[in-house]
VOPAGU-2260 file (C-alpha; in pm, 1 decimal, decimal comma):
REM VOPAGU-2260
SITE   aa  ch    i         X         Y         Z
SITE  UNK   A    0   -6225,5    1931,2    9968,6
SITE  UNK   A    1   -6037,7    1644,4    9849,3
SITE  UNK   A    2   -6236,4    1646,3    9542,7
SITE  UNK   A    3   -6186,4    2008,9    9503,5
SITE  UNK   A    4   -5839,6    1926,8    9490,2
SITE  UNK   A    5   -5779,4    1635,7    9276,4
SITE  UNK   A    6   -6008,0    1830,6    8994,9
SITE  UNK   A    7   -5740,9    2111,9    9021,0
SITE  UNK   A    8   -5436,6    1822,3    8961,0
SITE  UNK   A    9   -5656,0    1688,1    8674,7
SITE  UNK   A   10   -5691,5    2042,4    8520,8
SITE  UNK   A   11   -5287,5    2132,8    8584,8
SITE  UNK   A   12   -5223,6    1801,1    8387,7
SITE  UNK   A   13   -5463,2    1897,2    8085,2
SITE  UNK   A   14   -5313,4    2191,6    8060,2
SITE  UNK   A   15   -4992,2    2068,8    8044,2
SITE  UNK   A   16   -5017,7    1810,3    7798,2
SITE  UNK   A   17   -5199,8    2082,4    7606,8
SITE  UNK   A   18   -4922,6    2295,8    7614,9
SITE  UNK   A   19   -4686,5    2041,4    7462,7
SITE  UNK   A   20   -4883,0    1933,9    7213,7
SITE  UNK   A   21   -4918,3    2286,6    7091,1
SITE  UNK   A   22   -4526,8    2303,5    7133,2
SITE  UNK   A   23   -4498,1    1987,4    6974,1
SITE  UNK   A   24   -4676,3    2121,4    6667,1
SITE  UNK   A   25   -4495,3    2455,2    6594,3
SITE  UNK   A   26   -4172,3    2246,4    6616,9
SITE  UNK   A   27   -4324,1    2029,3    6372,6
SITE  UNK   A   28   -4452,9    2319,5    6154,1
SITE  UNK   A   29   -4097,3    2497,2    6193,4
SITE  UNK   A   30   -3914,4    2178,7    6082,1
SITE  UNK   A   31   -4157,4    2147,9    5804,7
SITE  UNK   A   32   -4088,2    2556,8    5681,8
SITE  UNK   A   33   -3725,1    2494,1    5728,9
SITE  UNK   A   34   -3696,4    2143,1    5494,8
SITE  UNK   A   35   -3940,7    2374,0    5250,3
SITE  UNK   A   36   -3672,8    2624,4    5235,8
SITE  UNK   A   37   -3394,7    2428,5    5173,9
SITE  UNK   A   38   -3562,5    2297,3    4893,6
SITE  UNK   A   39   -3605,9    2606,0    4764,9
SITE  UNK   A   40   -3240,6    2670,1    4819,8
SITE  UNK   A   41   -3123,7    2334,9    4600,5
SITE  UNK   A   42   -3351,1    2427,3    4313,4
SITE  UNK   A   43   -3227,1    2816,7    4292,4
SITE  UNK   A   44   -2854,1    2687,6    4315,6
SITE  UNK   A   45   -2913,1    2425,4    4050,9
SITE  UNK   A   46   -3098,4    2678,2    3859,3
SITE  UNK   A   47   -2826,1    2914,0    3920,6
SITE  UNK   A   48   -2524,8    2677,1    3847,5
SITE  UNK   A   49   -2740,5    2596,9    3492,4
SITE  UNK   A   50   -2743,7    2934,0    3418,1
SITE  UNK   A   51   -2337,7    2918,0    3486,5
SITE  UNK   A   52   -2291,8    2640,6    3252,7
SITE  UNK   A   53   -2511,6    2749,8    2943,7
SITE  UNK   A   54   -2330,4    3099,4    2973,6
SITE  UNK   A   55   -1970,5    2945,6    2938,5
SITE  UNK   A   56   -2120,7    2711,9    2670,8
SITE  UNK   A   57   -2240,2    3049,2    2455,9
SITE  UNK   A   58   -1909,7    3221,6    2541,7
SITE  UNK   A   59   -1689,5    2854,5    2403,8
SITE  UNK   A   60   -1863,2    2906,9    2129,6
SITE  UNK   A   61   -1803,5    3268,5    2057,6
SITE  UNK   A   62   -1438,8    3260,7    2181,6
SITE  UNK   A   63   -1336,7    3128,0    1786,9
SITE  UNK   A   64   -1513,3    3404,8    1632,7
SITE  UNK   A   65   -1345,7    3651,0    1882,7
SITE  UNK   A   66   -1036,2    3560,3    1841,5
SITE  UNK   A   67   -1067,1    3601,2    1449,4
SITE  UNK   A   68   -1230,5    3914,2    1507,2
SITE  UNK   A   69    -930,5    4052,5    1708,3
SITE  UNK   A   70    -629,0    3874,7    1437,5
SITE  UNK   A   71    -822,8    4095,3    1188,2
SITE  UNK   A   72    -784,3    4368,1    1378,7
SITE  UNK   A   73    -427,1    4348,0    1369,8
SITE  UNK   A   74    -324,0    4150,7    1008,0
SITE  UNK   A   75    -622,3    4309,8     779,1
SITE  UNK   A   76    -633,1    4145,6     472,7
SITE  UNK   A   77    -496,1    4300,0     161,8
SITE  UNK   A   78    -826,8    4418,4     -27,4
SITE  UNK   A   79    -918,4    4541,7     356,5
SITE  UNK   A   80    -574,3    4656,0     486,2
SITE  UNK   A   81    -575,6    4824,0     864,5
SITE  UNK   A   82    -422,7    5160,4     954,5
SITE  UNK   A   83    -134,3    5112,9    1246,2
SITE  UNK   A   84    -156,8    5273,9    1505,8
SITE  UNK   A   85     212,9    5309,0    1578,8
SITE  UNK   A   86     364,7    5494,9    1259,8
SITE  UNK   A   87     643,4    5630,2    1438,0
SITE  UNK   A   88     781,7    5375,2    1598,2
SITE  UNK   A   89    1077,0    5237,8    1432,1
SITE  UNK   A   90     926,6    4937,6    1532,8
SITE  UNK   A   91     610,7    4979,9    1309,7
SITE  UNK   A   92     487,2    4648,8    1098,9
SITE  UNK   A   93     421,3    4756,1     730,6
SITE  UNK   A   94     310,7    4485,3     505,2
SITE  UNK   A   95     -14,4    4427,9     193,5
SITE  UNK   A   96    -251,4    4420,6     475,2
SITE  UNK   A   97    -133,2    4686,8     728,0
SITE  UNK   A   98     -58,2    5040,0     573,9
SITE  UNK   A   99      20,4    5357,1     693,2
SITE  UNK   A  100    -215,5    5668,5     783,4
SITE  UNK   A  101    -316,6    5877,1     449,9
SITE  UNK   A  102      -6,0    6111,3     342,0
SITE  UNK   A  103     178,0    6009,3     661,3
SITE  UNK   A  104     529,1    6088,3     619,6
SITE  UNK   A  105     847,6    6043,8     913,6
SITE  UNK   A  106     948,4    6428,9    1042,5
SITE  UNK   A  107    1310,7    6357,3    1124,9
SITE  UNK   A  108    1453,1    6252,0     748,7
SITE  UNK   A  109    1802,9    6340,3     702,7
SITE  UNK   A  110    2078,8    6199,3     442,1
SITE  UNK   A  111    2295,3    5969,2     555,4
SITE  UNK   A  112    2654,9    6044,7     460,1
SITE  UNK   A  113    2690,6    5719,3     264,7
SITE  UNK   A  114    2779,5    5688,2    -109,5
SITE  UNK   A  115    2450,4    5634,4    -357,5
SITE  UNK   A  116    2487,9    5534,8    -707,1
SITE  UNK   A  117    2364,0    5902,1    -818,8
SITE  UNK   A  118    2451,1    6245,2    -711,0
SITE  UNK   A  119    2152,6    6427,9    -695,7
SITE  UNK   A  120    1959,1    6524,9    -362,6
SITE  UNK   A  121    1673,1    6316,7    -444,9
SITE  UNK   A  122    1423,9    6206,8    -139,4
SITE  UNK   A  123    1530,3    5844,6    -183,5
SITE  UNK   A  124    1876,1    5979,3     -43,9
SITE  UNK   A  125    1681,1    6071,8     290,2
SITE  UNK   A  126    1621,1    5828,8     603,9
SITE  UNK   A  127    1488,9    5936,2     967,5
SITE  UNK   A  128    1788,5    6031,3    1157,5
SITE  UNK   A  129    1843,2    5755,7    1360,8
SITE  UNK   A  130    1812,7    5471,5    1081,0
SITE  UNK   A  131    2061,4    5694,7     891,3
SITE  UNK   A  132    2318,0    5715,4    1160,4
SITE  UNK   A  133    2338,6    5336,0    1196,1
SITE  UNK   A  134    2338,9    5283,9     836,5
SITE  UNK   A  135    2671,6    5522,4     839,5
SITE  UNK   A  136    2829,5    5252,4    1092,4
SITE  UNK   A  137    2742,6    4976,2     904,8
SITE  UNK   A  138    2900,5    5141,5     601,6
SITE  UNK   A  139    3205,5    5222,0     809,1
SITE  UNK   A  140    3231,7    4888,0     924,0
SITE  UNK   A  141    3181,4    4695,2     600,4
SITE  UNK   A  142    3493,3    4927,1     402,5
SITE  UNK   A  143    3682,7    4834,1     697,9
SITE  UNK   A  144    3640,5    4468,3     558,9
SITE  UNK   A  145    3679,7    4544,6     239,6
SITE  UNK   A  146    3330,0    4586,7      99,1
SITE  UNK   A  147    3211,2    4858,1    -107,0
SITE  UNK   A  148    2857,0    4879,3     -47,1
SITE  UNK   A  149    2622,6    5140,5    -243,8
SITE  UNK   A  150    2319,6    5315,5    -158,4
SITE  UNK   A  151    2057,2    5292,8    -430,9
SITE  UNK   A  152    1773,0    5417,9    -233,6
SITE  UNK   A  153    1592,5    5505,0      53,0
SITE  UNK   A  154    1286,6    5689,4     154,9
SITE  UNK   A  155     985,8    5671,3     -74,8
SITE  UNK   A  156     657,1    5899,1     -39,3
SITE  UNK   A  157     334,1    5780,5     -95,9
SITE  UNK   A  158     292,4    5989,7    -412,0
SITE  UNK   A  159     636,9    5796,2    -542,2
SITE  UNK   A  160     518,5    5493,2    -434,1
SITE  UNK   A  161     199,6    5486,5    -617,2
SITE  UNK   A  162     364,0    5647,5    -937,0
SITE  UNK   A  163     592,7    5308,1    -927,5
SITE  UNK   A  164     336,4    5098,7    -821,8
SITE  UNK   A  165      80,3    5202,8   -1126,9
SITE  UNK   A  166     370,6    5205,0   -1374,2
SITE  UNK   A  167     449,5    4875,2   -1275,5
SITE  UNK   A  168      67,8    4717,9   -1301,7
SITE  UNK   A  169      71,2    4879,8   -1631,6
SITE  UNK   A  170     377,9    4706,4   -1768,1
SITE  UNK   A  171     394,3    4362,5   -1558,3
SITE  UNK   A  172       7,7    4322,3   -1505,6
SITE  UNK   A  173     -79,7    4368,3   -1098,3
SITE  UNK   A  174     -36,9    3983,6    -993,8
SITE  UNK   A  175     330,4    4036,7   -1060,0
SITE  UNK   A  176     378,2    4369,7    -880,2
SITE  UNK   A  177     238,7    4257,6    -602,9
SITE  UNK   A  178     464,8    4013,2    -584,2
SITE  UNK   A  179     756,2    4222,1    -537,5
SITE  UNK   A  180     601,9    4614,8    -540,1
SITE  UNK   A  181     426,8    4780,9    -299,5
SITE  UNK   A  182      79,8    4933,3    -307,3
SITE  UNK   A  183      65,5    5324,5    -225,9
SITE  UNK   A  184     108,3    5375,6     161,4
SITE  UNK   A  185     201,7    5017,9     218,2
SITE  UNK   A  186     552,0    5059,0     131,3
SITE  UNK   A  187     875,4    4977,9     375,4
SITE  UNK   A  188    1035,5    5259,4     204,5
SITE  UNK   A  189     763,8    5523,0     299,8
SITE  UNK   A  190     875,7    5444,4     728,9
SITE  UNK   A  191    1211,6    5608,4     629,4
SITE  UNK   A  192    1372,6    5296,8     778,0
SITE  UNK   A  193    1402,1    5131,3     483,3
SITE  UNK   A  194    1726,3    5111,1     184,2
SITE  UNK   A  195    1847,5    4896,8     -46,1
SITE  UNK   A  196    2199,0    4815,6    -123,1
SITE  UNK   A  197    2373,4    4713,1    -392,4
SITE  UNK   A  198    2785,0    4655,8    -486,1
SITE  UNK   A  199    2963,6    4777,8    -788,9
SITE  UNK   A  200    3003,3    4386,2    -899,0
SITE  UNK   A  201    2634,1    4403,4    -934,7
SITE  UNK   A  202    2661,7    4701,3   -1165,6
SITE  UNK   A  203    2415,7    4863,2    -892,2
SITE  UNK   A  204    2137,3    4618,2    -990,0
SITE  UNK   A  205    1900,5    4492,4    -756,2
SITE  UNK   A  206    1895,3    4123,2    -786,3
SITE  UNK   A  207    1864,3    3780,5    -573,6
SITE  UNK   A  208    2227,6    3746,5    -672,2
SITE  UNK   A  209    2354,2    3987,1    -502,7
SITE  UNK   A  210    2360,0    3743,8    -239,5
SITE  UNK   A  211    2596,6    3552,6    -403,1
SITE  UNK   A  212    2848,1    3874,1    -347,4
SITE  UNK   A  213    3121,3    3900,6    -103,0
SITE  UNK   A  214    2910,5    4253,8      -8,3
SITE  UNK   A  215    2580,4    4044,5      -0,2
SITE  UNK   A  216    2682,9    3787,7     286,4
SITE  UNK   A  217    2876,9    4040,7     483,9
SITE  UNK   A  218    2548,1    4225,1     494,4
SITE  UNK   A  219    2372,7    3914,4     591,3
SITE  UNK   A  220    2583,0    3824,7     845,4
SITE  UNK   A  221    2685,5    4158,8    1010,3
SITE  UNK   A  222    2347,5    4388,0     918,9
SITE  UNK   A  223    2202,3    4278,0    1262,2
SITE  UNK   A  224    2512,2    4440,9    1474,8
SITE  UNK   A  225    2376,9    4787,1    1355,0
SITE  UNK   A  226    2013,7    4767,2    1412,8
SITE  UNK   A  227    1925,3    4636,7    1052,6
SITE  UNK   A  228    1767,1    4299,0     964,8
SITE  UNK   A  229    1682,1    4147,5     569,8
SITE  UNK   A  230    1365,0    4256,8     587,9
SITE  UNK   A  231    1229,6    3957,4     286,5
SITE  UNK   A  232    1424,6    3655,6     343,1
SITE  UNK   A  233    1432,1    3363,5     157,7
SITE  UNK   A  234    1203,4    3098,4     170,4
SITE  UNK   A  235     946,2    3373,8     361,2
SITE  UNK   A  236     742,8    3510,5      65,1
SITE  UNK   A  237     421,9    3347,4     239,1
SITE  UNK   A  238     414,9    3558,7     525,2
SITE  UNK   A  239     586,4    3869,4     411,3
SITE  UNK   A  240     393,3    3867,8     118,4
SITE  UNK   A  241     749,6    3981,2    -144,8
SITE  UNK   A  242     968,2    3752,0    -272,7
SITE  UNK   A  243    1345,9    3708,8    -124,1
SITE  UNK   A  244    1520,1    4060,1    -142,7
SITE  UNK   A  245    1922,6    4030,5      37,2
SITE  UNK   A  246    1962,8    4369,0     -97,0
SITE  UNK   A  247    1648,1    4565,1     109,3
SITE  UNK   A  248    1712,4    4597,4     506,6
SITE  UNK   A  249    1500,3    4737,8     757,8
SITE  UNK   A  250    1643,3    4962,7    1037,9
SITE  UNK   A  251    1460,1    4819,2    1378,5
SITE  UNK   A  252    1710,5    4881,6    1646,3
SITE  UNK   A  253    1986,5    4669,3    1792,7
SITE  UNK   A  254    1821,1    4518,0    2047,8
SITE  UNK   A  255    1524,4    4361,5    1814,2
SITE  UNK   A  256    1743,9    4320,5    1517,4
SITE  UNK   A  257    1946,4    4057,2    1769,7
SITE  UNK   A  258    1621,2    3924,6    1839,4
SITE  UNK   A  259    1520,1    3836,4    1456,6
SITE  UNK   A  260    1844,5    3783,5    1336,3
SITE  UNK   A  261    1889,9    3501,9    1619,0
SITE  UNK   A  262    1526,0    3348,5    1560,4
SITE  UNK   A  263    1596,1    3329,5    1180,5
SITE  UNK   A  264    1189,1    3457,0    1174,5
SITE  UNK   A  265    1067,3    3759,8    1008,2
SITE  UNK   A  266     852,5    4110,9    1135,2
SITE  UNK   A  267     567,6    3929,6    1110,8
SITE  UNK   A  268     701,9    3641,2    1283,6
SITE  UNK   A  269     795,6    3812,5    1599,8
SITE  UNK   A  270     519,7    3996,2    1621,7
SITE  UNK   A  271     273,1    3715,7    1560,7
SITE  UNK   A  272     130,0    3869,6    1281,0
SITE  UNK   A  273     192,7    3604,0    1068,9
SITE  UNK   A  274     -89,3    3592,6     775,6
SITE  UNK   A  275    -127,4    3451,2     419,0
SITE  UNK   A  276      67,2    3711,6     176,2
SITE  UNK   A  277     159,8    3522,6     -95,8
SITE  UNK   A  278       0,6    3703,0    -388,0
């Protein structure tokens, strides 16, 4: 019996060390599966954070290109000129490398009650009704200090423009035209926003002197307070692309006349559309 016994004990103590070494071993095997998959996990984030960095690497390298892509977009060049998008506003940018839809023309012209230098109801009498109203101001204001401003003209069409414009190549050569003529659809005067002024002590000419005229720095001074800015100062030929004209202003509005007037900067300027013009 007492054998009997103590061969049951020794069989309950087999067992049991059996059952931990068995124990013992899945742990171990467990442990092992879980340091394997860790592993695992390091090498797919490193691969992962690789991936990362070569991907911002290509897109550094594109970003240049991009960013060319997208000035483009928005300056043209002047063999390649865009269309804008925005004819309408009086806001638009028109310059050698941006240019207007084909045969766009404003919808609202009207003639300003102003005195021109000729009597006859010629388009370049017309401007879109709002430019025109604040050009009638301005004129009211400047007689009030004396000046005697003139209209010489206004609105141009893209058929006018390109009669000039070829007329001009033909008789200056096109490297000077460009320099202070437009090309067909790329003209200020075809937005309707657009005049030049002259003074009976410039026998109505249209010269850099006319600066030098009492009319020519009131208009400097005061065209801003109406909406209107120089639209080709001096010293800006390289971005506007036309050499310095006091006598052609550009209707914009008040608020962003203010703006360029105070910044001393150009269209182009404000807009960061600034670009190589010079012809």
């Amino acid at each position: 019996m007492k054998r009997l016994m103590l061969f049951a004990a020794l069989s309950a103590v087999l067992i049991a060390a059996g059952c931990q070494n068995q124990q013992t071993s899945q742990n171990q095997d467990t442990n092992e599966n879980k340091t394997v998959d860790k592993q695992t996990e390091n090498q797919q984030a490193e691969q992962s954070q690789e991936e990362d960095t070569a991907a911002e690497d290509q897109t550094a390298d594109t970003k240049p290109d991009q960013h060319q892509e997208e000035a483009e977009d928005v300056v043209g060049s002047i063999e390649k000129p865009v269309t804008v998008d925005n004819p309408d506003s009086i806001e638009v940018v028109v310059n050698k490398t941006r240019k207007f839809p084909d045969g766009w023309e404003p919808k609202d012209l009207v003639e300003p009650d102003v005195p021109f230098y000729f009597s006859e109801h010629l388009e370049k009498r017309k401007m879109r009704k709002e430019a025109a109203e604040a050009l009638e101001e301005l004129f009211a204001a400047s007689q009030k200090d004396g000046m005697e401003l003139v209209a010489a003209s206004g609105y141009r069409s893209e058929e006018r423009q390109k009669e000039i414009y070829e007329n001009n190549v033909a008789t200056q050569g096109q490297e000077e035209t460009d320099k202070v003529s437009s090309r067909p659809g790329r003209s200020e005067h075809q937005t309707g926003l657009a005049i030049d002024l002259t003074s009976a002590e410039m026998a109505l000419a249209l010269e850099e002197t006319f600066i030098d005229t009492d009319e020519g720095k009131w208009l400097a001074e005061h065209a801003h307070e109406y909406g209107y800015i120089i639209r080709y100062p001096e010293g800006k030929s390289d971005i506007t692309g036309y050499s310095y004209e006091p006598w052609h202003i550009r209707y914009v509005g008040k608020d962003l006349a203010k703006q360029i007037y105070e910044e001393d900067t150009t269209l182009e300027e404000h807009f960061q559309m600034e670009s190589d013009l010079k012809s």
